[in-house]
PyMOL Python script that loads the backbone (N, CA, C, O; Angstrom):
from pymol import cmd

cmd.read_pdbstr("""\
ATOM      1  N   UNK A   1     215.733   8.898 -90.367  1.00  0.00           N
ATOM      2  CA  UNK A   1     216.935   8.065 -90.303  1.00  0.00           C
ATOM      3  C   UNK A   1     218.091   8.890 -90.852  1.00  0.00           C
ATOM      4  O   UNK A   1     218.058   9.553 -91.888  1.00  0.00           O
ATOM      5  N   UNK A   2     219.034   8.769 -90.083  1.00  0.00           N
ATOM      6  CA  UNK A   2     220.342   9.438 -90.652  1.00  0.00           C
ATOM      7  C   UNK A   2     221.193   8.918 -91.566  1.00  0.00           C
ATOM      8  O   UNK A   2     220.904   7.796 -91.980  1.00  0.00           O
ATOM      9  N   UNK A   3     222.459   9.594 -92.116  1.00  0.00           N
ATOM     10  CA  UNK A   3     222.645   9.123 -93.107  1.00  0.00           C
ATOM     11  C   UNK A   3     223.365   7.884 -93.177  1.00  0.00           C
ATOM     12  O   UNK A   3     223.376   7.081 -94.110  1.00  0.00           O
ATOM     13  N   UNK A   4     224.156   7.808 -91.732  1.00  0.00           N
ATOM     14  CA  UNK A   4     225.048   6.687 -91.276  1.00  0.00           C
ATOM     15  C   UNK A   4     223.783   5.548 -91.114  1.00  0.00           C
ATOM     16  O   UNK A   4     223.838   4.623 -91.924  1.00  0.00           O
ATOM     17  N   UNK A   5     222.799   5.534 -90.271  1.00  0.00           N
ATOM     18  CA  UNK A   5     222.050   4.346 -90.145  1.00  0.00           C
ATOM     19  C   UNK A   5     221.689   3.943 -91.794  1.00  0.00           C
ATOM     20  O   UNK A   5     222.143   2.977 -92.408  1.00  0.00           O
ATOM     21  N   UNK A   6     220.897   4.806 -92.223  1.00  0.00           N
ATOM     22  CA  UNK A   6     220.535   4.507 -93.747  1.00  0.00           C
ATOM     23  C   UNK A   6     221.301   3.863 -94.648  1.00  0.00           C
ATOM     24  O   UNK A   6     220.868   3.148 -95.551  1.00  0.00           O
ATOM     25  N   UNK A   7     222.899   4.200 -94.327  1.00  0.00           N
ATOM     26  CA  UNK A   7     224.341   3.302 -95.201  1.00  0.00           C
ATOM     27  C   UNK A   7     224.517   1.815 -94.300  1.00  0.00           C
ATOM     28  O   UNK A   7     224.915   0.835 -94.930  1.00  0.00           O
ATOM     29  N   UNK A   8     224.287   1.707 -93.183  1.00  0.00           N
ATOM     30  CA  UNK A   8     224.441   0.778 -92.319  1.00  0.00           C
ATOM     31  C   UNK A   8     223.162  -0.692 -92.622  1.00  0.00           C
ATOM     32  O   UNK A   8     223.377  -1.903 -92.666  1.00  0.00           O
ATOM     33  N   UNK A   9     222.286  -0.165 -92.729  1.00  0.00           N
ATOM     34  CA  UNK A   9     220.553  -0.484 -93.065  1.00  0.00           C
ATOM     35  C   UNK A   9     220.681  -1.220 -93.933  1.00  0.00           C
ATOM     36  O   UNK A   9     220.520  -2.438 -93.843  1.00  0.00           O
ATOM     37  N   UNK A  10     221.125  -0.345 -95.356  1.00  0.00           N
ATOM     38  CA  UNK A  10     221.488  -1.058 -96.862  1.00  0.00           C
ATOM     39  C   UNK A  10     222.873  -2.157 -96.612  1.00  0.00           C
ATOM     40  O   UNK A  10     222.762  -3.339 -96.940  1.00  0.00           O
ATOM     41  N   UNK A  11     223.924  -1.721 -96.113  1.00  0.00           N
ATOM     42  CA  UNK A  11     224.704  -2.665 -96.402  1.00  0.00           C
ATOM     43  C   UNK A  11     224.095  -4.076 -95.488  1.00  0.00           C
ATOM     44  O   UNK A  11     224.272  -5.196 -95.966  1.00  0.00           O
ATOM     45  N   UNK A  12     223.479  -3.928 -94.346  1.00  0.00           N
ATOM     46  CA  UNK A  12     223.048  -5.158 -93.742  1.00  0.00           C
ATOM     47  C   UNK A  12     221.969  -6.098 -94.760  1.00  0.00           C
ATOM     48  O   UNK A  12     221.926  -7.327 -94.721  1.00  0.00           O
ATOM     49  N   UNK A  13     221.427  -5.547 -95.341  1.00  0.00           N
ATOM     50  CA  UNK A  13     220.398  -5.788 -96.436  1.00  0.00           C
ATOM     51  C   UNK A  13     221.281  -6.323 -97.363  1.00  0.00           C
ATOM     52  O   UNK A  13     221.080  -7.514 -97.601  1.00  0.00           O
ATOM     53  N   UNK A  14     221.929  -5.953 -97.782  1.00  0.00           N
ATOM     54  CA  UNK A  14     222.772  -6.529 -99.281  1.00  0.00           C
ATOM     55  C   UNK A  14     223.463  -7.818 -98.450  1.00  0.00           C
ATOM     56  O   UNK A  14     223.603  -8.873 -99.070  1.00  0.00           O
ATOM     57  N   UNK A  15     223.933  -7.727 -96.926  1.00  0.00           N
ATOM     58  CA  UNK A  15     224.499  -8.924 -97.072  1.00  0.00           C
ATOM     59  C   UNK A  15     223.437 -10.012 -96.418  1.00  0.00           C
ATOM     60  O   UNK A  15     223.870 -11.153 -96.253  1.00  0.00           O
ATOM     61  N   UNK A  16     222.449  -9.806 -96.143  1.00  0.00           N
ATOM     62  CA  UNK A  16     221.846 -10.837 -95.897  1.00  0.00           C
ATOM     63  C   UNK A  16     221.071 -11.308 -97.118  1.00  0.00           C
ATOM     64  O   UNK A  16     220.754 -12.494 -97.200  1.00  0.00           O
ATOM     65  N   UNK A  17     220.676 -10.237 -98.292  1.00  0.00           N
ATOM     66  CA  UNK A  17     220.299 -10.561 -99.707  1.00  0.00           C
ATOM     67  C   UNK A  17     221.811 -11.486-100.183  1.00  0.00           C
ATOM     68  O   UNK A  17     221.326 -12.324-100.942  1.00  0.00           O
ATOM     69  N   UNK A  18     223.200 -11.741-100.142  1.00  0.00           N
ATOM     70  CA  UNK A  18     224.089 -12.114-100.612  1.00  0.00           C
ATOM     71  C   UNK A  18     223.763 -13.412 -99.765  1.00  0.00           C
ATOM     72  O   UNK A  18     224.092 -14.485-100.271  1.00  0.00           O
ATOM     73  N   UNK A  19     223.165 -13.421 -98.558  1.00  0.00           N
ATOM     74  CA  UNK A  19     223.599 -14.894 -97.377  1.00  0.00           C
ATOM     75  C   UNK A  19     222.126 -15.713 -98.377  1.00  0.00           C
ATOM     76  O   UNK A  19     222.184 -16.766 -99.012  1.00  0.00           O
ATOM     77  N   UNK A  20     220.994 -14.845 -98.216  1.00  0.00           N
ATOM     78  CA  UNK A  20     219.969 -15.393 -99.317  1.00  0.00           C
ATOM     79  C   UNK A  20     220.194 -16.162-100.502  1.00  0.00           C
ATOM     80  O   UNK A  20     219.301 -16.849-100.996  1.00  0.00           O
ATOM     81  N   UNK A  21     221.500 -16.066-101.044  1.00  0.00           N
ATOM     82  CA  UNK A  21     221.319 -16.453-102.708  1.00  0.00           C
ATOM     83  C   UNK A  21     222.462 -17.308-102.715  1.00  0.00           C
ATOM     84  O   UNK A  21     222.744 -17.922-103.744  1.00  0.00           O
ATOM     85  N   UNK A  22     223.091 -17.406-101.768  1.00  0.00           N
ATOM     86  CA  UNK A  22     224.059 -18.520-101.246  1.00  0.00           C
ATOM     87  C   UNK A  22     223.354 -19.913-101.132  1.00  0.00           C
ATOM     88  O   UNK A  22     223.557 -20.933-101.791  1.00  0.00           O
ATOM     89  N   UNK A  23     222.044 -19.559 -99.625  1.00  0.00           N
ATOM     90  CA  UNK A  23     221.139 -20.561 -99.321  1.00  0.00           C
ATOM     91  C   UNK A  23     219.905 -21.002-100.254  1.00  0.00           C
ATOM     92  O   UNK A  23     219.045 -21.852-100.026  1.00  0.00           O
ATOM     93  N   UNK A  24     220.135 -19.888-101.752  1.00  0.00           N
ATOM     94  CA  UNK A  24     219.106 -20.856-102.539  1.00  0.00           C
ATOM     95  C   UNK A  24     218.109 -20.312-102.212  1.00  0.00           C
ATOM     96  O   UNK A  24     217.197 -20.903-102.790  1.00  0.00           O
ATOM     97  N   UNK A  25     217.593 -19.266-101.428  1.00  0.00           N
ATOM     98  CA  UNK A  25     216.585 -18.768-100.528  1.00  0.00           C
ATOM     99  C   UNK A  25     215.027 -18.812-101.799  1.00  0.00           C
ATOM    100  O   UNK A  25     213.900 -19.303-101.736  1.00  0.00           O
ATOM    101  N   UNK A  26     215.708 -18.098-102.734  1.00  0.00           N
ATOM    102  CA  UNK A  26     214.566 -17.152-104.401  1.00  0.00           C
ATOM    103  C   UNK A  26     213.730 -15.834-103.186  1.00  0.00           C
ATOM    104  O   UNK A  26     212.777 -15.115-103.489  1.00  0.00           O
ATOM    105  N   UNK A  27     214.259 -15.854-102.202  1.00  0.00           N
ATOM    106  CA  UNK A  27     213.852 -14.065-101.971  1.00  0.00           C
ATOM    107  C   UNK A  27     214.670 -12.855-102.398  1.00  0.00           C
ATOM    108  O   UNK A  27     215.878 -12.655-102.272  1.00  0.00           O
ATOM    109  N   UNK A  28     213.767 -12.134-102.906  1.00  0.00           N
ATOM    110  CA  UNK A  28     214.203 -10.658-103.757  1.00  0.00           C
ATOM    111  C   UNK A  28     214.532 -10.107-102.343  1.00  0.00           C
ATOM    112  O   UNK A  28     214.155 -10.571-101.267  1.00  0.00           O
ATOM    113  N   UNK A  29     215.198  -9.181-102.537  1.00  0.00           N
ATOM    114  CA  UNK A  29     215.966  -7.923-101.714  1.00  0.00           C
ATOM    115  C   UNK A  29     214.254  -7.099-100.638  1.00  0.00           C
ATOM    116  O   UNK A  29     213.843  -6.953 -99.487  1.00  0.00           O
ATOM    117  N   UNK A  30     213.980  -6.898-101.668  1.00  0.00           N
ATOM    118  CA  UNK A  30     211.901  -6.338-101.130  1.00  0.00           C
ATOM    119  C   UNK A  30     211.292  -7.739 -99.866  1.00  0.00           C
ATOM    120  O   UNK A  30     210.718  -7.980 -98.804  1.00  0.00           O
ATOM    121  N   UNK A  31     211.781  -8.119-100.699  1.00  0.00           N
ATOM    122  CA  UNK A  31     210.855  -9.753 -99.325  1.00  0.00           C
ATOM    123  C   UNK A  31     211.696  -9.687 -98.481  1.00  0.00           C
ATOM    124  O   UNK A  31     211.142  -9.387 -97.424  1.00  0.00           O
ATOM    125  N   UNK A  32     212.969  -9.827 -98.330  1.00  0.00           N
ATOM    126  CA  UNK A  32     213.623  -9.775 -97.229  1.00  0.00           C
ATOM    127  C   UNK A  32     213.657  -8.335 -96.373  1.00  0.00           C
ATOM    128  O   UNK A  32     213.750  -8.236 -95.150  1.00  0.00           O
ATOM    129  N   UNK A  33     213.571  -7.394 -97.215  1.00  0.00           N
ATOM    130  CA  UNK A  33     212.881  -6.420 -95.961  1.00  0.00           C
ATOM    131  C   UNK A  33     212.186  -5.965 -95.162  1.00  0.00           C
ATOM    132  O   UNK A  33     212.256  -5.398 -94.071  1.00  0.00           O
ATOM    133  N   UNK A  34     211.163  -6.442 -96.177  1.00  0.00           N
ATOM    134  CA  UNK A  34     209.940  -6.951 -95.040  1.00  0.00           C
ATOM    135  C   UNK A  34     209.996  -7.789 -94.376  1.00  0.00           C
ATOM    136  O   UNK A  34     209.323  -7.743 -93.346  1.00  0.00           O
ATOM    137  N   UNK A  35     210.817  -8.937 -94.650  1.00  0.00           N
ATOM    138  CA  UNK A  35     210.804 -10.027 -93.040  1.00  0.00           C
ATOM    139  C   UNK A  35     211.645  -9.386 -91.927  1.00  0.00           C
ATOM    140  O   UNK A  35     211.301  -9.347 -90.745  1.00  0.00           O
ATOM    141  N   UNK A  36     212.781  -8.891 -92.431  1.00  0.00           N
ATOM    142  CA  UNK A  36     213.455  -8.283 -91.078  1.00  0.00           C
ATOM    143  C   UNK A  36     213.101  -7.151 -90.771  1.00  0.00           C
ATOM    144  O   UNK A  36     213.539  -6.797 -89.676  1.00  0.00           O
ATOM    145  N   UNK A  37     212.119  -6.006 -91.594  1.00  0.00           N
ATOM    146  CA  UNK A  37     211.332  -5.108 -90.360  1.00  0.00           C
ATOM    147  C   UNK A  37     210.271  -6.106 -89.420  1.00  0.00           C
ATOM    148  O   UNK A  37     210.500  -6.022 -88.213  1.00  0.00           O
ATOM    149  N   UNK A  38     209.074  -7.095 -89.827  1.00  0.00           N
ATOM    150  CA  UNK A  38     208.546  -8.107 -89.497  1.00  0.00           C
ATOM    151  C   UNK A  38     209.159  -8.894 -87.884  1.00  0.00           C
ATOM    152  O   UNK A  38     208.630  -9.374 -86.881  1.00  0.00           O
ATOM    153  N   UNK A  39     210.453  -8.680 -88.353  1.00  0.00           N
ATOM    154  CA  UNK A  39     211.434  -9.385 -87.196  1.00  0.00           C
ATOM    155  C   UNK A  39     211.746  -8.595 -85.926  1.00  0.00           C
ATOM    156  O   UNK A  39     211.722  -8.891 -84.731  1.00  0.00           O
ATOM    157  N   UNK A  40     212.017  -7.591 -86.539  1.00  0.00           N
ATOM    158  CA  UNK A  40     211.941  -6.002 -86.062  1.00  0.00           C
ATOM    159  C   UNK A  40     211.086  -5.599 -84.854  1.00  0.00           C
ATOM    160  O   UNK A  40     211.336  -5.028 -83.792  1.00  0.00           O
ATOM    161  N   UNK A  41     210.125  -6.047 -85.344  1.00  0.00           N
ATOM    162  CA  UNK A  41     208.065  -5.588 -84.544  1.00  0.00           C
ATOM    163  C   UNK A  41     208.355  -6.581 -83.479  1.00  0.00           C
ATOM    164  O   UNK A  41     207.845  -6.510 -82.361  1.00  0.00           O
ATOM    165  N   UNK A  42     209.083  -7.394 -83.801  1.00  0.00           N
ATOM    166  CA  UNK A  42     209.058  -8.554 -82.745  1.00  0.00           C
ATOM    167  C   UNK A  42     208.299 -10.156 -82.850  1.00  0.00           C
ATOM    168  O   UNK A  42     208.090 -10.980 -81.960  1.00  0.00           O
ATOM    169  N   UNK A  43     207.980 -10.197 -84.412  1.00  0.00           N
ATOM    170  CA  UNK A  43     207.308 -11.496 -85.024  1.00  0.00           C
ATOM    171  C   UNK A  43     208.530 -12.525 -84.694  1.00  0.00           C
ATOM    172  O   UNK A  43     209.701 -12.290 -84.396  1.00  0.00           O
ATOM    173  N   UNK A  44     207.714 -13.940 -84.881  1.00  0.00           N
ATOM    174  CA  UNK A  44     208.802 -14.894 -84.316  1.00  0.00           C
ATOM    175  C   UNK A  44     209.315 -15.354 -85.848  1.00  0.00           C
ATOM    176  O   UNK A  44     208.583 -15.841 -86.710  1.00  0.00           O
ATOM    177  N   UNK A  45     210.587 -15.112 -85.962  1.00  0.00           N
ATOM    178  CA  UNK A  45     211.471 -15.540 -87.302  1.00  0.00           C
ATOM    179  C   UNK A  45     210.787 -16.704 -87.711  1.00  0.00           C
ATOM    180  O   UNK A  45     210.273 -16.690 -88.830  1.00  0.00           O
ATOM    181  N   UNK A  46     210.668 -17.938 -86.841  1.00  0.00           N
ATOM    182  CA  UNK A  46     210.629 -19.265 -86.900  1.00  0.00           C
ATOM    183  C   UNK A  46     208.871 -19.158 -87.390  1.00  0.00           C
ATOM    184  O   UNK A  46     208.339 -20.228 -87.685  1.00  0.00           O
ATOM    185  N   UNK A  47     208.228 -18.189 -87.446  1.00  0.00           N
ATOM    186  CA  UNK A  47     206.309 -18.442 -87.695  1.00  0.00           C
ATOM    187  C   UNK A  47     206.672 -17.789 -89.375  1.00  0.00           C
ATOM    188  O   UNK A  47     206.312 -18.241 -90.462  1.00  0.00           O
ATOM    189  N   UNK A  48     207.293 -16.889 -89.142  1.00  0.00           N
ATOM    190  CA  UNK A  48     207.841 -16.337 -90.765  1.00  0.00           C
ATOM    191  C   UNK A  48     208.014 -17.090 -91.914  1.00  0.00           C
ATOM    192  O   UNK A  48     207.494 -17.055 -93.029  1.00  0.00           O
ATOM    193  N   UNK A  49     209.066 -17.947 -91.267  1.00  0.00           N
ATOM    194  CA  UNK A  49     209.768 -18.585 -91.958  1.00  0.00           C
ATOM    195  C   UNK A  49     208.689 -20.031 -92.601  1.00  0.00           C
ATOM    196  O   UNK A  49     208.797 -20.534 -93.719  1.00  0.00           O
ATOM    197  N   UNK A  50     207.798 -20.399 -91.626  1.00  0.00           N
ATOM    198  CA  UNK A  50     206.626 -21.237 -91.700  1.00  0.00           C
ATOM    199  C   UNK A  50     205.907 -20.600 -93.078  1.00  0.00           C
ATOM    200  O   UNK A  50     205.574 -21.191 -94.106  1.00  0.00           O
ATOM    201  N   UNK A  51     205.798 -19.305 -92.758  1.00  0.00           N
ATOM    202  CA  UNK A  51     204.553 -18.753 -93.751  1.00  0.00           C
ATOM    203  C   UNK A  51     204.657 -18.534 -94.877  1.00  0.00           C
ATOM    204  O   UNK A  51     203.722 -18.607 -95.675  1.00  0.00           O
ATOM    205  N   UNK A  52     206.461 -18.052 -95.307  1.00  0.00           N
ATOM    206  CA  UNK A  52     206.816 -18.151 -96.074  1.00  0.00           C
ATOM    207  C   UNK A  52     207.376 -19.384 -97.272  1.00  0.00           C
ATOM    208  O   UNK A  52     207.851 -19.300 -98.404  1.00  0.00           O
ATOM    209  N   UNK A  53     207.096 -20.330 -96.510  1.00  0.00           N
ATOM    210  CA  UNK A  53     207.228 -22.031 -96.965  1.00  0.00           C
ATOM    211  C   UNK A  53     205.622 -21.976 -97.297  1.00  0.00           C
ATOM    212  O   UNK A  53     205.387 -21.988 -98.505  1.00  0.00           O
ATOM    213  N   UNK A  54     205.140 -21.952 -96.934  1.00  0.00           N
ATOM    214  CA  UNK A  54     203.530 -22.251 -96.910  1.00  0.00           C
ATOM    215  C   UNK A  54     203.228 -21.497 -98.244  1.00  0.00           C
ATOM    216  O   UNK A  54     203.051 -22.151 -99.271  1.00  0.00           O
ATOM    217  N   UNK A  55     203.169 -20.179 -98.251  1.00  0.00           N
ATOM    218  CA  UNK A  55     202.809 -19.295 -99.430  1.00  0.00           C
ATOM    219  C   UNK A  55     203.891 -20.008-101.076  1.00  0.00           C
ATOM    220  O   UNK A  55     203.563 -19.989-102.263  1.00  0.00           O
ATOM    221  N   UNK A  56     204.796 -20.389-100.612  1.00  0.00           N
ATOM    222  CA  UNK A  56     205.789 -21.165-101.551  1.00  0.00           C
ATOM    223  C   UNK A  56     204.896 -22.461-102.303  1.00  0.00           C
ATOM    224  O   UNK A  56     204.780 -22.779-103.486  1.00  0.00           O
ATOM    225  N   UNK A  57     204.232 -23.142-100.811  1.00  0.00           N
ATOM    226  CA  UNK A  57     203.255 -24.667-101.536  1.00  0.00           C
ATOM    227  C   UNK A  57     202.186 -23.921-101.772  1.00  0.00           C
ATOM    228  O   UNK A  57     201.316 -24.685-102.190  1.00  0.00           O
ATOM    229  N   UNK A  58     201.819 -22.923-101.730  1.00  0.00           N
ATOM    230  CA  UNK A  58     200.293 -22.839-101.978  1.00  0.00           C
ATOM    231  C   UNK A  58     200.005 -21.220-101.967  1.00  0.00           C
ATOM    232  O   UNK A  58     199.592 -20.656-100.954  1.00  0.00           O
ATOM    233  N   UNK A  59     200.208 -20.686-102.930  1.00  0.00           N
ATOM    234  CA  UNK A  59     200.561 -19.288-103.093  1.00  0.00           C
ATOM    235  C   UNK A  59     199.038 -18.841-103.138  1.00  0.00           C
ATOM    236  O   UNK A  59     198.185 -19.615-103.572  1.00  0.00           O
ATOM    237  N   UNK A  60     198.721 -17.568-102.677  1.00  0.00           N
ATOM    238  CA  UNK A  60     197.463 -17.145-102.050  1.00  0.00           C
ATOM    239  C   UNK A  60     196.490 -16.408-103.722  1.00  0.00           C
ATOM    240  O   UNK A  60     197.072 -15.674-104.521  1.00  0.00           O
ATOM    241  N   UNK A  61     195.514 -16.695-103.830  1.00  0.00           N
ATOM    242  CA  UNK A  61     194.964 -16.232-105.248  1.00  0.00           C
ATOM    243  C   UNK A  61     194.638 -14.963-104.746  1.00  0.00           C
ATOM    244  O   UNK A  61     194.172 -14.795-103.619  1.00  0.00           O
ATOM    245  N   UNK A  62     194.875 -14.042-105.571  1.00  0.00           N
ATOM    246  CA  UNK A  62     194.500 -13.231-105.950  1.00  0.00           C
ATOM    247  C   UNK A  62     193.369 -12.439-106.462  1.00  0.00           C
ATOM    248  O   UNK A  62     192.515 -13.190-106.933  1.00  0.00           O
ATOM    249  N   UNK A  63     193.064 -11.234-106.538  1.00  0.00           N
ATOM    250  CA  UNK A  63     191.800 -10.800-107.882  1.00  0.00           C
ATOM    251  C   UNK A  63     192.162 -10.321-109.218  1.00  0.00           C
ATOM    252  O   UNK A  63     191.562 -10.031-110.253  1.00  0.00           O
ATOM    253  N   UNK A  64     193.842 -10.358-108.640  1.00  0.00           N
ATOM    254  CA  UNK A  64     194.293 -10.227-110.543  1.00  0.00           C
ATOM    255  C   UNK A  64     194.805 -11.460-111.121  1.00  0.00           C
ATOM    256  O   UNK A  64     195.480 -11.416-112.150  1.00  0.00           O
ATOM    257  N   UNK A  65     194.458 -12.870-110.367  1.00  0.00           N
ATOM    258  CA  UNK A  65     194.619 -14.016-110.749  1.00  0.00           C
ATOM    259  C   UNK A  65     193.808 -14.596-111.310  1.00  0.00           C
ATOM    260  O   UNK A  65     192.922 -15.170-110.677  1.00  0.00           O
ATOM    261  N   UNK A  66     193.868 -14.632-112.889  1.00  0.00           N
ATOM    262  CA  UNK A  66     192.441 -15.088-113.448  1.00  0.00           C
ATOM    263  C   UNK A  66     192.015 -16.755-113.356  1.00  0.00           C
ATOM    264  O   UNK A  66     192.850 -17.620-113.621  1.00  0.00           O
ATOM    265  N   UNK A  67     190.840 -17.036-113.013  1.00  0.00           N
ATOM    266  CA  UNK A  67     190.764 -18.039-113.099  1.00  0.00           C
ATOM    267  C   UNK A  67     189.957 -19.148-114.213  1.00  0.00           C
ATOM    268  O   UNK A  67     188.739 -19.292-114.110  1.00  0.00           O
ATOM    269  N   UNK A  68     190.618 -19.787-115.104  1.00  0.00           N
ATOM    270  CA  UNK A  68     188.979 -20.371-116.347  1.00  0.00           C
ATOM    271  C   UNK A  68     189.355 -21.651-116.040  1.00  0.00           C
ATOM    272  O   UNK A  68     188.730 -22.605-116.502  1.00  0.00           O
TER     273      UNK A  68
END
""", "prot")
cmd.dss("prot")
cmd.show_as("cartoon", "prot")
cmd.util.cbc("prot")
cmd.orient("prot")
């Protein structure tokens, strides 16, 4: 990636991290990059956006999630 896309990349990132925290979103800058490379591949925003509600009600355990 060049240096213009790479400045272009980040600033699109910061403002959709800024449109994020407007809407209350609680996604970090890292989660949202992964949804819009995700978006990228050609995943459907709208199944994303499902999964990411879903993992919100019912967050996935772990093996560094202890359980007693």
């Amino acid at each position: 990636m060049d240096q213009d896309s790479a400045r272009t990349a980040s600033e699109s990132l910061e403002l959709v991290f800024q449109m994020s925290n407007i809407l209350d979103t609680g996604l970090d800058r890292h989660t949202l990059s992964v949804l819009i490379a995700l978006c990228d591949l050609g995943l459907n925003p709208e199944a994303l956006a499902a999964v990411v509600k879903e993992f919100r009600r019912n967050p996935p355990v772990t093996s560094s999630t202890s359980v007693n």
